[in-house]
C-alpha positions in Angstrom: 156.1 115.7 145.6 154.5 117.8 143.0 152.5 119.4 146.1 155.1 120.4 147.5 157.2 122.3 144.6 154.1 124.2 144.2 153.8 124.7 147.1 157.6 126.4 147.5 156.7 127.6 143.9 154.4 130.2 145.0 156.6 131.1 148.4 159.5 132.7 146.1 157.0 134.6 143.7 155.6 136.1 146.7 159.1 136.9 148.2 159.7 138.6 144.7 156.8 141.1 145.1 155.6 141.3 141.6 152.8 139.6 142.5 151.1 141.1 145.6 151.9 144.6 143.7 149.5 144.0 141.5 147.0 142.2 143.9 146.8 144.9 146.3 145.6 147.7 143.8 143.0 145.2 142.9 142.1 145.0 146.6 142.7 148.6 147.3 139.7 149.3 144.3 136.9 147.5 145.5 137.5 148.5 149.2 137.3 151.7 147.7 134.0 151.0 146.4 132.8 149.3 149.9 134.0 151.9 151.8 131.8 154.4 149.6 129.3 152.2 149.8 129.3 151.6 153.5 130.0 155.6 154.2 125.6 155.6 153.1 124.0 153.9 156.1 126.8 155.6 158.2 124.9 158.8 157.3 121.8 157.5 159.7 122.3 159.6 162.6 122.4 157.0 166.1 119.0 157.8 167.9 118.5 160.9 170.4 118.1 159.7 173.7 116.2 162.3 176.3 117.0 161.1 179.6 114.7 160.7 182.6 115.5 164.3 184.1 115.3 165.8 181.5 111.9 167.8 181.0 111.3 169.4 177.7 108.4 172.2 176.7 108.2 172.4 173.2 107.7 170.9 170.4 110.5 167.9 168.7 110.8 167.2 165.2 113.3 165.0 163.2 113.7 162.6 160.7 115.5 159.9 162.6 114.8 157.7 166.0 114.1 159.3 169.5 114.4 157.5 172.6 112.3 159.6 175.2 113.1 158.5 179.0 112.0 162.1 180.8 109.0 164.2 180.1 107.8 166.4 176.6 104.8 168.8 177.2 104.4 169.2 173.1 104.0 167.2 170.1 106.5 164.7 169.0 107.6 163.7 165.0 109.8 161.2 164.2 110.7 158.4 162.3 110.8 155.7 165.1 109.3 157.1 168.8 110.2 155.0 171.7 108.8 156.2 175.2 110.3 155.0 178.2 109.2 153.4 181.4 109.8 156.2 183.0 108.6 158.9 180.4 105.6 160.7 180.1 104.9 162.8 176.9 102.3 165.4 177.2 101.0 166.0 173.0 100.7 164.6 170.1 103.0 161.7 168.5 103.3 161.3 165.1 105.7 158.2 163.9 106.4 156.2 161.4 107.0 153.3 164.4 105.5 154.2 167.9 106.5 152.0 171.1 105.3 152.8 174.0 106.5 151.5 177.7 105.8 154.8 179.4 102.8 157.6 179.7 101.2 159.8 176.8 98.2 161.9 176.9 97.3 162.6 173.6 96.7 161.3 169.7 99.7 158.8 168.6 99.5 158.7 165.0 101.9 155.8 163.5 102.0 153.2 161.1 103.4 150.4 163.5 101.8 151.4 167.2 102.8 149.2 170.0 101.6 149.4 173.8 103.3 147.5 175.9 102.6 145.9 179.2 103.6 149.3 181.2 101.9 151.3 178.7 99.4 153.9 179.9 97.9 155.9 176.7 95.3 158.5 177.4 94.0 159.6 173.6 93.2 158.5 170.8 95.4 155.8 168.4 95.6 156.4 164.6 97.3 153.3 162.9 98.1 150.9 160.3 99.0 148.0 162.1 98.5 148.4 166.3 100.0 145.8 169.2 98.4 146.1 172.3 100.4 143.8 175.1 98.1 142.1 178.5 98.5 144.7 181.0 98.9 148.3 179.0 96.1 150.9 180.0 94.5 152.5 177.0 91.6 155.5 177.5 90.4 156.1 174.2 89.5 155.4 170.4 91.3 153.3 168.3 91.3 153.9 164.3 92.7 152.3 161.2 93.9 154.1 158.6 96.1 153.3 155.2 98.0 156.3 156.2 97.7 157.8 159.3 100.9 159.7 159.3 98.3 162.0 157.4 95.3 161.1 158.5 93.9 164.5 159.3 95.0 165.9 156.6 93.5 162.7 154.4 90.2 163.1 156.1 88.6 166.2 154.3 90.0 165.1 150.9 87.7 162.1 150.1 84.6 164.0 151.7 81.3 163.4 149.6 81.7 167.2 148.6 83.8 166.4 145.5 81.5 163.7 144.6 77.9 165.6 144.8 79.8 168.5 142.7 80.6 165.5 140.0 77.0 164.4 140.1 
C-alpha cells in the first residue's frame, strides 16, 4: 500500500511542474558541458580519400588520415597513410602510421609500417615498429629508428664530429 501512494505521490508533483523545472536546467548544464566537450574530437577532419582514377603530380601534405586508391607521382605526409589495392604512389611517404595494400616506389618513413599480403614496396623502410604479412613483395633495406619521422634529419646530429671536438 505504501508503494503505491508513493508511487501516485510522485505522479501529481510531476503534473505540477515545479519539479522537472528545476531538473531540466540541471540537465540542460551538463549537456552543455558534453556537448563542448564532444565539439573537440568532432574537430578531427574524416580522412581524404583519393580514388582509383584519380592521378595526382605533386606533392600531399596534411596533418590528418589519407586513404590513397589512384596514383601520387610525389611525396606523401600525413598522419595515418593507407595505400590501396589498387594505388600506386610514386615518392616518398612519411607517416606517423603507414599501411600498405598497393604499390610504392620509394622511402616510407613511419613509426607503425605495415605491408600487407598485396603489398609491393620498392625502397627503402624507416621504422619503429614494421609488420610484414606472407605474400607482400619488398625490394629493399629495412631500418629501425626511435624516430624515423625524422630520421634524416636525426642522422647528422649524433655524428662523431661533436664528440672528437669535445675530446
Amino acid at each position: 500500500m505504501f508503494s503505491k501512494s508513493k508511487i501516485n505521490e510522485p505522479g501529481p508533483k510531476a503534473d505540477e511542474g515545479s519539479a522537472p523545472k528545476p531538473a531540466t536546467p540541471e540537465t540542460s548544464r551538463p549537456s552543455a558541458a558534453t556537448e563542448f566537450k564532444a565539439s573537440a574530437p568532432k574537430a578531427k577532419p574524416a580522412a581524404s580519400i583519393l580514388s582509383s582514377d584519380l592521378h595526382i603530380t605533386g606533392n600531399l601534405k596534411t596533418t590528418g588520415d589519407i586513404n590513397v586508391e589512384g596514383t601520387v607521382e610525389g611525396d606523401i605526409r600525413a598522419h595515418l597513410l593507407t595505400v590501396g589495392e589498387s594505388a600506386t604512389i610514386k615518392g616518398e611517404v612519411v607517416a606517423d602510421d603507414v599501411v600498405v595494400n598497393g604499390r610504392v616506389v620509394g622511402r616510407v618513413r613511419g613509426l607503425k609500417v605495415r605491408l600487407t599480403a598485396t603489398a609491393r614496396v620498392e625502397g627503402d623502410i624507416i621504422h619503429k615498429t614494421i609488420a610484414i604479412e606472407s605474400g607482400a613483395h619488398f625490394e629493399g633495406s629495412v631500418q629501425r629508428q626511435d624516430d624515423p619521422l625524422n630520421g634524416g634529419k636525426a642522422k647528422p646530429a649524433p655524428a662523431p664530429a661533436p664528440a672528437a671536438s669535445n675530446g
